[in-house]
Z-matrix of the N, CA and C atoms (Angstrom, degrees):
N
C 1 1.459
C 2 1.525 1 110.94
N 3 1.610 2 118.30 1 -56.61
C 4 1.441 3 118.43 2 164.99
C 5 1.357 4 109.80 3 -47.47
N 6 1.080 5 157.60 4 -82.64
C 7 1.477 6 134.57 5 -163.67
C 8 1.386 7 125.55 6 -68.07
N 9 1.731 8 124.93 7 8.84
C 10 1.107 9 129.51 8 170.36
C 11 1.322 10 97.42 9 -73.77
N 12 1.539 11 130.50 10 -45.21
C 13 1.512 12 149.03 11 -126.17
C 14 1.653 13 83.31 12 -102.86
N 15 1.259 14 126.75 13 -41.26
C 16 1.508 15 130.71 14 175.87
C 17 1.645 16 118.63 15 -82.70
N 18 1.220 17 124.36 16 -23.88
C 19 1.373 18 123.93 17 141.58
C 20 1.219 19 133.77 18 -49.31
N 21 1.463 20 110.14 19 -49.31
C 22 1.532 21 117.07 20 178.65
C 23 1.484 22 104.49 21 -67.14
N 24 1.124 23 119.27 22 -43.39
C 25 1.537 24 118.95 23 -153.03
C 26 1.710 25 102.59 24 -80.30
N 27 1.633 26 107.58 25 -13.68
C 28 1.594 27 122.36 26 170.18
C 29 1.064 28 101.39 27 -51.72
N 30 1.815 29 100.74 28 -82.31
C 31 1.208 30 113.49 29 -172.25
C 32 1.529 31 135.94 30 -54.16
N 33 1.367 32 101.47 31 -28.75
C 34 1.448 33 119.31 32 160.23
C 35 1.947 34 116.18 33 -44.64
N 36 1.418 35 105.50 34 -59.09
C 37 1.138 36 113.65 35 161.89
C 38 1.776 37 133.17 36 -53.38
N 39 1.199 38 116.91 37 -76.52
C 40 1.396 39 109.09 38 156.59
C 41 1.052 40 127.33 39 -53.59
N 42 1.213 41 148.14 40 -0.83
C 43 1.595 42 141.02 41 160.32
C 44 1.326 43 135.80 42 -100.62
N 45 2.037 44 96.87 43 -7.76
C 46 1.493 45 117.65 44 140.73
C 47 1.258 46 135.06 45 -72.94
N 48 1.479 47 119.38 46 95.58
C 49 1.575 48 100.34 47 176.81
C 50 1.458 49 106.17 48 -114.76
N 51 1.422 50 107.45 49 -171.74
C 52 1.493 51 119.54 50 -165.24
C 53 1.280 52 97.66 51 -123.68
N 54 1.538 53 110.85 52 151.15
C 55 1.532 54 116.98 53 177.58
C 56 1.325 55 114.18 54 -89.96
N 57 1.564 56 97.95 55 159.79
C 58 1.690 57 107.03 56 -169.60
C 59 1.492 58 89.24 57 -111.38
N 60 1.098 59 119.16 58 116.37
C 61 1.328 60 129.70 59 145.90
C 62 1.825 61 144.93 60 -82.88
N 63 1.613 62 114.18 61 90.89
C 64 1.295 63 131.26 62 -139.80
C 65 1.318 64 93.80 63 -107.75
N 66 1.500 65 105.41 64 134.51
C 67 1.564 66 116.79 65 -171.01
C 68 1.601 67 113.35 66 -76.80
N 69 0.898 68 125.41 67 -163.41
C 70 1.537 69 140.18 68 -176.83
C 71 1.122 70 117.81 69 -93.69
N 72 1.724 71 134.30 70 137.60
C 73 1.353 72 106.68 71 -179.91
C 74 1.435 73 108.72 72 -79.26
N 75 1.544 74 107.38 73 159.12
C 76 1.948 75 106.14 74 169.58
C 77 1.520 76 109.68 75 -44.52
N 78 1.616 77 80.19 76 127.00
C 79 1.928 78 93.20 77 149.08
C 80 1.240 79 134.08 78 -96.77
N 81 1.071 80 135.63 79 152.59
C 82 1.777 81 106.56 80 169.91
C 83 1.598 82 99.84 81 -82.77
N 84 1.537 83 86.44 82 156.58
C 85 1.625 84 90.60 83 167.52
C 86 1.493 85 105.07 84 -110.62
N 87 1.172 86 123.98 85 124.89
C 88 1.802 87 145.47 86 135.67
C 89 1.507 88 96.39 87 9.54
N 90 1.752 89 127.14 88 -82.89
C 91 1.443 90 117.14 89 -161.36
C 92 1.726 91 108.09 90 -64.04
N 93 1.575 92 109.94 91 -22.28
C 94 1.731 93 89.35 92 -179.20
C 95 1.369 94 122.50 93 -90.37
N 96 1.249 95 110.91 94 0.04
C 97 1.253 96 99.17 95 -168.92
C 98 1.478 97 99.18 96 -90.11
N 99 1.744 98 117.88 97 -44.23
C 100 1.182 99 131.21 98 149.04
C 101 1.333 100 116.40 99 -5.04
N 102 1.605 101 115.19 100 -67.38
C 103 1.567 102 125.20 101 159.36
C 104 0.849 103 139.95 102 -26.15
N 105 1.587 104 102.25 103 -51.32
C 106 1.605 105 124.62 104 -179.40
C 107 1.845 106 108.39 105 -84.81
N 108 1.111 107 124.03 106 -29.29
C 109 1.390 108 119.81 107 -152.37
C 110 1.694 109 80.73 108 -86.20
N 111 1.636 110 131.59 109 -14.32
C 112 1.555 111 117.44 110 174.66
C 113 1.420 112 108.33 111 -95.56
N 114 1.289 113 135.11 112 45.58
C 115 1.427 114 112.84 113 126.28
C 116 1.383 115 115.77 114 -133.07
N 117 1.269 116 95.13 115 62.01
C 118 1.755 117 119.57 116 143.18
C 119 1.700 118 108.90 117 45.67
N 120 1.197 119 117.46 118 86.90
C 121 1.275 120 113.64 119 167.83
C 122 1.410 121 120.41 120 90.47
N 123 1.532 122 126.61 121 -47.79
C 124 0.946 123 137.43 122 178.04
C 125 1.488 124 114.94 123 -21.01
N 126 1.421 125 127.30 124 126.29
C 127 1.357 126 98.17 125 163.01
C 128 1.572 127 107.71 126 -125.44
N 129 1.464 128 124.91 127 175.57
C 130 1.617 129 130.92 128 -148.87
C 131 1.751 130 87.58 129 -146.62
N 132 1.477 131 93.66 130 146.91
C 133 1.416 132 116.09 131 172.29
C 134 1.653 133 98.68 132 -112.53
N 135 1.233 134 112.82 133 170.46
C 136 1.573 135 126.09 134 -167.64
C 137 1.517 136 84.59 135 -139.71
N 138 1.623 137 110.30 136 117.50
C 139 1.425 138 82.43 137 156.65
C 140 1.913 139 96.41 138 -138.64
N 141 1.461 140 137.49 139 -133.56
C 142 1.259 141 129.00 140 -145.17
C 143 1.776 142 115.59 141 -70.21
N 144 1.117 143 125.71 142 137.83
C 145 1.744 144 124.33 143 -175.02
C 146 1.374 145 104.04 144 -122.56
N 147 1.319 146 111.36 145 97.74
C 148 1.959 147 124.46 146 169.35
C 149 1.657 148 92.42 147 -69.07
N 150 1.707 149 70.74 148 -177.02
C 151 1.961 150 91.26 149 -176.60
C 152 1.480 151 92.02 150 -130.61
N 153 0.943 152 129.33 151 -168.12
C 154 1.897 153 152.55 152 131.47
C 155 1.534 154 121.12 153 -87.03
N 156 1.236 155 90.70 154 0.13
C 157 1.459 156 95.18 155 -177.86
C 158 2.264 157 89.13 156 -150.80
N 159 1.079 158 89.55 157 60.15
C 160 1.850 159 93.61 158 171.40
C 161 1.431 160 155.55 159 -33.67
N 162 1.687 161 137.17 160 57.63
C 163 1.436 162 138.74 161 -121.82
C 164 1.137 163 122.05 162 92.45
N 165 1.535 164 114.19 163 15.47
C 166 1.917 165 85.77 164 -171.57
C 167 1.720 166 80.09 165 -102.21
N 168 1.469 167 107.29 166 135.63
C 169 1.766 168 147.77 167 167.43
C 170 1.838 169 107.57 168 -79.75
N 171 1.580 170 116.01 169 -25.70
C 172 1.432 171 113.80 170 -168.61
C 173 1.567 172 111.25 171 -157.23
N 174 1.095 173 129.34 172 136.83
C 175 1.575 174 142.61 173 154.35
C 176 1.800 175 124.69 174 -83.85
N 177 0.832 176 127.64 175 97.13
C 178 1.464 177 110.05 176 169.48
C 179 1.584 178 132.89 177 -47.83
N 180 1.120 179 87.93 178 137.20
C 181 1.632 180 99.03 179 -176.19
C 182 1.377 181 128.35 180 -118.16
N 183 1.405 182 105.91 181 88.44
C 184 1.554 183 128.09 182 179.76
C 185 1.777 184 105.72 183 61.19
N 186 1.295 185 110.17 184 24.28
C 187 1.661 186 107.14 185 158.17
C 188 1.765 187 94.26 186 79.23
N 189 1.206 188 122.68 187 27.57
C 190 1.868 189 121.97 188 179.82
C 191 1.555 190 82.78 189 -121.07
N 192 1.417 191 142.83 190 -23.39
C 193 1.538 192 131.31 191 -162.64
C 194 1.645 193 106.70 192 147.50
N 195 1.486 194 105.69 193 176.84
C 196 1.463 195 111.26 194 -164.39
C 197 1.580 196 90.77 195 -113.78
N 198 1.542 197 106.74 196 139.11
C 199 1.817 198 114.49 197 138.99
C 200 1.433 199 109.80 198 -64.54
N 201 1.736 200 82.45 199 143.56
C 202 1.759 201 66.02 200 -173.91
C 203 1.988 202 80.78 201 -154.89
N 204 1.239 203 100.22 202 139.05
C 205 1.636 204 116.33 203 169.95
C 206 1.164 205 125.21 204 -21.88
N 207 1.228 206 156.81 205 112.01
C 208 1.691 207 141.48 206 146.87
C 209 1.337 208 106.00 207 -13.62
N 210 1.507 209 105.45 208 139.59
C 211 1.255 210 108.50 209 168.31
C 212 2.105 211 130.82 210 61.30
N 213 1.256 212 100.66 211 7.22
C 214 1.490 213 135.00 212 171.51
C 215 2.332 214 96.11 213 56.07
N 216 1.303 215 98.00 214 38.30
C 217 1.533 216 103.68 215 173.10
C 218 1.798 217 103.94 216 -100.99
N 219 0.914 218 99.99 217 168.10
C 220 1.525 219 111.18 218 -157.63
C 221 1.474 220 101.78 219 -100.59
N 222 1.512 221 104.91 220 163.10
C 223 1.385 222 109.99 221 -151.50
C 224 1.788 223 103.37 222 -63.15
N 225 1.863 224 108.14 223 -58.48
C 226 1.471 225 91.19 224 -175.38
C 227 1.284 226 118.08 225 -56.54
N 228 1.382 227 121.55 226 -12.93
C 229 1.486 228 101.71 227 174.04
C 230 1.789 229 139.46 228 -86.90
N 231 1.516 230 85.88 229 -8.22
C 232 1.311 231 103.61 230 170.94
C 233 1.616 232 115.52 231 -73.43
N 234 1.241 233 106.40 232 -43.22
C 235 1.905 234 113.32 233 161.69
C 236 1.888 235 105.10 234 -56.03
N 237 0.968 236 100.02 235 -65.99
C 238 1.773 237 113.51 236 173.10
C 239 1.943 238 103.34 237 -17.16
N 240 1.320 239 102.21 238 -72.21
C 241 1.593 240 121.68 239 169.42
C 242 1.576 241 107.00 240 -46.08
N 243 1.255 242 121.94 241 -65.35
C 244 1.187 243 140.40 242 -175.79
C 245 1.776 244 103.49 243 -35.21
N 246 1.085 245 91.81 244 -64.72
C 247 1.603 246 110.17 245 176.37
C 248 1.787 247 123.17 246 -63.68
N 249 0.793 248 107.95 247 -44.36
C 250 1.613 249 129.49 248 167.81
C 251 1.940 250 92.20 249 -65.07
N 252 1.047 251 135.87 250 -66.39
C 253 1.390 252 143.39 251 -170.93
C 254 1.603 253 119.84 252 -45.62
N 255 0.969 254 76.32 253 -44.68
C 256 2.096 255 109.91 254 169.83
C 257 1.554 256 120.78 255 -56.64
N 258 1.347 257 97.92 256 -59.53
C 259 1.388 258 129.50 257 -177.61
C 260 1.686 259 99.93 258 -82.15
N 261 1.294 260 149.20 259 -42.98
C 262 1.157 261 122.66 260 145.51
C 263 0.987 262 153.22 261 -23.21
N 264 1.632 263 112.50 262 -58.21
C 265 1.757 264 144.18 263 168.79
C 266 1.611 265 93.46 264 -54.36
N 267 1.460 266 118.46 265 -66.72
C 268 0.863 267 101.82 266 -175.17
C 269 1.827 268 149.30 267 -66.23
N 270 1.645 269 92.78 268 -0.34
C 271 1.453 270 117.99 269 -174.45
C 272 1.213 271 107.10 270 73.27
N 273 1.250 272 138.93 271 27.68
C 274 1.170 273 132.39 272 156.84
C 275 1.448 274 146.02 273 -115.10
N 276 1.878 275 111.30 274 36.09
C 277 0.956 276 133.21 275 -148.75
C 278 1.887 277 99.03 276 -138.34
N 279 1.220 278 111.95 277 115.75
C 280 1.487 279 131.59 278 169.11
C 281 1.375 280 130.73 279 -139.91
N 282 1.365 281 121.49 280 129.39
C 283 1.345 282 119.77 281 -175.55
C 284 1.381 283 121.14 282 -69.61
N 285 1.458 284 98.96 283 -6.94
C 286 1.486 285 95.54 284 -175.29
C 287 1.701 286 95.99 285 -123.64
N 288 1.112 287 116.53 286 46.31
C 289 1.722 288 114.55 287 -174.40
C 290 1.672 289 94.59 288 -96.74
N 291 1.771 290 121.25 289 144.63
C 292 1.035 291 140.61 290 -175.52
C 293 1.556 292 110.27 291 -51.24
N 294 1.981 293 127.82 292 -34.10
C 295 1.323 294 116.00 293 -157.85
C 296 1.817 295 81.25 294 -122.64
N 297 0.957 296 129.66 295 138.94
C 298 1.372 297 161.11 296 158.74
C 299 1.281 298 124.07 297 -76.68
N 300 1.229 299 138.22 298 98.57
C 301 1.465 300 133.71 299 157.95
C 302 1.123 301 129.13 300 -70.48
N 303 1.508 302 125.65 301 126.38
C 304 1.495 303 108.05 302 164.02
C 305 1.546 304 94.83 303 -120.28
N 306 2.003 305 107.68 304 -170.53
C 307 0.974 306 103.84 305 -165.96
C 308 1.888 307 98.56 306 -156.81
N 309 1.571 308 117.11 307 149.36
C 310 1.399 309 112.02 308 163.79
C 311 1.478 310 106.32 309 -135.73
N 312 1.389 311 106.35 310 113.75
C 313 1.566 312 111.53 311 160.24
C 314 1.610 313 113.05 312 -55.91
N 315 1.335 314 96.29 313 110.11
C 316 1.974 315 104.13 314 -173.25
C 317 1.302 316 113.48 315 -95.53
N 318 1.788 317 106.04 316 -5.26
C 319 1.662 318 108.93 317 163.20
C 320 1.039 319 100.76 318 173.16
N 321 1.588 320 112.85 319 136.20
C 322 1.714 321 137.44 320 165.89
C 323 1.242 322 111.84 321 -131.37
N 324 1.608 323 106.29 322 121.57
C 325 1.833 324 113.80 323 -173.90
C 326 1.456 325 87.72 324 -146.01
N 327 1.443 326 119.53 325 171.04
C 328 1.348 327 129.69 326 156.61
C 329 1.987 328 105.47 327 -144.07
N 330 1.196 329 93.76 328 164.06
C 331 1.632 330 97.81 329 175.67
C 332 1.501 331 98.61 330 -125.27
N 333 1.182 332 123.40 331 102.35
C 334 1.521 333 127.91 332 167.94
C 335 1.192 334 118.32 333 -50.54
N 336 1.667 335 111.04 334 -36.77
C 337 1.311 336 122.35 335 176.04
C 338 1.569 337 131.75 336 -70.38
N 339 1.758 338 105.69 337 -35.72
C 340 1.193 339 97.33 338 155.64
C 341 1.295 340 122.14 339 -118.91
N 342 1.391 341 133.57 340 60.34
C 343 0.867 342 161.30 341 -137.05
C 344 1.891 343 124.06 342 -21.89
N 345 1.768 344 114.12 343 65.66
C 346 1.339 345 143.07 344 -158.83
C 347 1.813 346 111.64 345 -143.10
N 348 1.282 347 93.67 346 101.72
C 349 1.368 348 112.09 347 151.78
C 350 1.845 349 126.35 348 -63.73
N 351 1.061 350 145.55 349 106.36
C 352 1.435 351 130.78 350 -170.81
C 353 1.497 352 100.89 351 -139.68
N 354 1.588 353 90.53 352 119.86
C 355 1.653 354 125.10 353 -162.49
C 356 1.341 355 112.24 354 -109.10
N 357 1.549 356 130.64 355 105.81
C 358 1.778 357 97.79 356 171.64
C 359 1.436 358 95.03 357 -121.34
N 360 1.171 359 122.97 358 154.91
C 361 1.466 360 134.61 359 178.19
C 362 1.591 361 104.10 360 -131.82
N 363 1.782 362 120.98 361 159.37
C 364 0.841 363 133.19 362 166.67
C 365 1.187 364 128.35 363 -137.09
N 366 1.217 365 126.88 364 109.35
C 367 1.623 366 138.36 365 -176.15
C 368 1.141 367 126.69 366 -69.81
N 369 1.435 368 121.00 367 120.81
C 370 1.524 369 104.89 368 -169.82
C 371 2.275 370 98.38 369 -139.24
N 372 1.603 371 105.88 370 138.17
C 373 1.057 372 117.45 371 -118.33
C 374 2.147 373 67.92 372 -126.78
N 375 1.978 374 97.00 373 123.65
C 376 1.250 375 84.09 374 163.62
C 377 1.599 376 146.30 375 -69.10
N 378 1.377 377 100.40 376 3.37
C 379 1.388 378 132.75 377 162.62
C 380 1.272 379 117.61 378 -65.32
N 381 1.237 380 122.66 379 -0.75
C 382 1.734 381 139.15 380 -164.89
C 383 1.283 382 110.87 381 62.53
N 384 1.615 383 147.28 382 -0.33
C 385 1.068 384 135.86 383 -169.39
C 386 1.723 385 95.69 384 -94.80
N 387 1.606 386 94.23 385 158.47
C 388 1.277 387 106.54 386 163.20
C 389 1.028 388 131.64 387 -132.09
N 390 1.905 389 150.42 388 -169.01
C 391 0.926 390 152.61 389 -164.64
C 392 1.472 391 105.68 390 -172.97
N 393 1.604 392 108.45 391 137.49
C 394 1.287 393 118.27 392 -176.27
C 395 1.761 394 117.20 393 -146.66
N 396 1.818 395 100.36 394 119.87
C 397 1.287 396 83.12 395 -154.92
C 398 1.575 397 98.12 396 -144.10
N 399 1.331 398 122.90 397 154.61
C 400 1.303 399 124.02 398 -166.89
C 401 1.646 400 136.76 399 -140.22
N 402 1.095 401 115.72 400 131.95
C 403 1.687 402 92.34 401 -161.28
C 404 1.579 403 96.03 402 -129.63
N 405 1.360 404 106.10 403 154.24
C 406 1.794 405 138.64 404 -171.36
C 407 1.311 406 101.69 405 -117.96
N 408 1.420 407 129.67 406 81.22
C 409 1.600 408 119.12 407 -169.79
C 410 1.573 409 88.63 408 -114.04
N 411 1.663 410 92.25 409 121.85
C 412 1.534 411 98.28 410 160.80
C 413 1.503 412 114.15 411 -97.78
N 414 1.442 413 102.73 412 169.87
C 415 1.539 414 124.37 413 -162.44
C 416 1.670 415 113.57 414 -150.42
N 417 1.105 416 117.15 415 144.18
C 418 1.849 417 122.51 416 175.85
C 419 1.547 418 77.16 417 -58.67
N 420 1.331 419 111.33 418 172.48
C 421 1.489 420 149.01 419 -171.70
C 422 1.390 421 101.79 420 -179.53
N 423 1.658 422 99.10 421 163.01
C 424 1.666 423 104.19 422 -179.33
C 425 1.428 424 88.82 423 -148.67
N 426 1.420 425 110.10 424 174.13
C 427 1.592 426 128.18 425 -160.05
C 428 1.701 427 88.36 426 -87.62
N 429 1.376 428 139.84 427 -49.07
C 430 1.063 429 143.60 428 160.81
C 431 1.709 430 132.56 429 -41.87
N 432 1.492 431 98.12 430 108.44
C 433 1.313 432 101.77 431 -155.56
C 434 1.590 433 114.43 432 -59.18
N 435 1.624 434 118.73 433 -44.93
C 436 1.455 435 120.08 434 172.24
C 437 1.959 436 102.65 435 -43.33
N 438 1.307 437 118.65 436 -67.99
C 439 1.101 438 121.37 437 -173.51
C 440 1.645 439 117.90 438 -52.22
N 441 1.394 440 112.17 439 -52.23
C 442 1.615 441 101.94 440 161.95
C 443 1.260 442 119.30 441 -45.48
N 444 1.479 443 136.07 442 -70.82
C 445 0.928 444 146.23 443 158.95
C 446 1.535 445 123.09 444 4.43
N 447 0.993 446 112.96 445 -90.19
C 448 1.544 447 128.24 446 154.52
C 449 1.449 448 132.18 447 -22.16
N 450 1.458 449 99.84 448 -45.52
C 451 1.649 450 114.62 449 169.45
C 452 1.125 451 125.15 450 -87.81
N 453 1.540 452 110.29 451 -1.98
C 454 1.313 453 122.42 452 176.86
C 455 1.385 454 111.79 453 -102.36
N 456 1.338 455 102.88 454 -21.94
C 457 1.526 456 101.38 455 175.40
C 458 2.030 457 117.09 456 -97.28
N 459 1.311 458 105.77 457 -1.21
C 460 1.531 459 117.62 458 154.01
C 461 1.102 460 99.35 459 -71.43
N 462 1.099 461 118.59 460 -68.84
C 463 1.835 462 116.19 461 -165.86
C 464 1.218 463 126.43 462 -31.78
N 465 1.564 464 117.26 463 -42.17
C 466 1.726 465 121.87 464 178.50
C 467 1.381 466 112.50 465 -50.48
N 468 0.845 467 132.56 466 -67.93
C 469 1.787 468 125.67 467 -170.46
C 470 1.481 469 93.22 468 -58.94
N 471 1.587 470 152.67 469 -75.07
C 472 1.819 471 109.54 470 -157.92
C 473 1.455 472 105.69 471 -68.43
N 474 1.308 473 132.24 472 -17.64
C 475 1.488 474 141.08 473 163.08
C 476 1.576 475 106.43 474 -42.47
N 477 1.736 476 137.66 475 -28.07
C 478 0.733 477 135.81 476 -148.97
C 479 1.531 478 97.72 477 -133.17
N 480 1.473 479 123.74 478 -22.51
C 481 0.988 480 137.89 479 142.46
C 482 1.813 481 127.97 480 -61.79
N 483 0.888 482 108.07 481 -39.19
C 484 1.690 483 103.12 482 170.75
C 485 1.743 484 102.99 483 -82.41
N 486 0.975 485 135.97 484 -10.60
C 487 1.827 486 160.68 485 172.83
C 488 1.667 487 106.42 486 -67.55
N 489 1.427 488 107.19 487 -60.40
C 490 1.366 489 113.89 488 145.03
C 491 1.177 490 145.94 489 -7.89
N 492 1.743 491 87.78 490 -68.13
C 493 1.439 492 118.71 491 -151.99
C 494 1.544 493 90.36 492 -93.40
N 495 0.911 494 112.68 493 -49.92
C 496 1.884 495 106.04 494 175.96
C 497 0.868 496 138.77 495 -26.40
N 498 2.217 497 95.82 496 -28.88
C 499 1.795 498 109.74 497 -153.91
C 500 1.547 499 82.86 498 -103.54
N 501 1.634 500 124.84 499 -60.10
C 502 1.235 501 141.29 500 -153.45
C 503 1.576 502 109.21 501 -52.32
N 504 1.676 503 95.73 502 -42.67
C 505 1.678 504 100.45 503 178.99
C 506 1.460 505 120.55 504 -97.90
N 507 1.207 506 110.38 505 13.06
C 508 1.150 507 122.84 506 168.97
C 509 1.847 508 131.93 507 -54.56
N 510 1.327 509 148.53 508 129.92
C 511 1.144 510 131.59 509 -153.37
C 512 1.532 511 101.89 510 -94.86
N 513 1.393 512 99.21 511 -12.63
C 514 1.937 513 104.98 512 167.99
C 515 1.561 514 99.08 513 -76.51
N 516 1.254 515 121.85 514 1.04
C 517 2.085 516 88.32 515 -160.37
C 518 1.562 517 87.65 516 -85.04
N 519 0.978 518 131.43 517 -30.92
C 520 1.418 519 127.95 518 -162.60
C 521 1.735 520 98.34 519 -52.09
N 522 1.658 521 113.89 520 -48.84
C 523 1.633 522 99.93 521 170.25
C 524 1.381 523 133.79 522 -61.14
N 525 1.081 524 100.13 523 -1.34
C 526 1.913 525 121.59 524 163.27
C 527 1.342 526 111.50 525 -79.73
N 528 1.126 527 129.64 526 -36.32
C 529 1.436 528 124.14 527 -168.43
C 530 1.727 529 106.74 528 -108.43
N 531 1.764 530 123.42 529 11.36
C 532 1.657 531 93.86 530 -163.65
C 533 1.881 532 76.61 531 -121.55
């Protein structure tokens, strides 16, 4: 009887799994690139983006499964892309451009429950200047964990896009780029 009761509870276990809930790839957004295409010519290098929290690809979400990155790359680098992506569209992106950006995601959390992603990043400009900027993006949520879940993991990319938009339209970024 004891090892029937330890079989089941095996199999019970491994044949439960939890869902992975995988974000969206970046879009550009319209107002940043907009942003970017006004200071005229300039062009920007991208180069390495740490975290405070270094490699993490996923967050758990209320114990139903993890958000977890496009493409299983890690969060600052998904902003990293984000930013580089931007700066393409907008023609203002070269590997060999004179001022260099780097970048450290100084925190990524979300609350499924009350439905808030909160992102801060900090830009730092081979010019020595920096920039520090942070976003509170709310989102519908539901009391249902599959369904929260899910909507929380749409949310990151314009969450990461208005994150963007903080730095790009910012009246400091211009001391980042001269």
């Amino acid at each position: 009887m004891f090892p029937k009761i330890i079989v089941t509870l095996f199999l019970a276990v491994v044949m439960t799994g939890c869902s992975t809930y995988s974000a969206n790839r970046y879009s550009i957004s319209v107002d940043n690139v907009t942003a970017l295409k006004e200071i005229n010519g300039t062009k920007l290098d991208v180069g390495e983006f740490t975290a405070s929290k270094p490699g993490q690809t996923e967050i758990m979400c209320r114990g139903v499964g993890p958000i977890k990155t496009p493409d299983g790359q890690t969060f600052e680098n998904f902003i990293k892309k984000a930013l580089v992506d931007e700066l393409k569209i907008a023609e203002a992106y070269s590997n060999s451009a004179p001022i260099t950006l780097t970048g450290n995601l100084d925190a990524i959390d979300f609350s499924s429950n009350s439905g808030t992603w909160n992102l801060a990043l900090t830009v730092n400009s081979s010019n020595g200047n920096s920039l520090s900027a942070s976003e509170n993006y709310s989102y519908t949520t539901s009391f249902y964990g599959e369904t929260a879940c899910n909507q929380t993991a749409q949310a990151l990319m314009p969450a990461v896009q208005n994150l963007i938009g903080k730095v790009v339209q910012n009246n400091e970024f211009r001391k980042l780029i001269q």
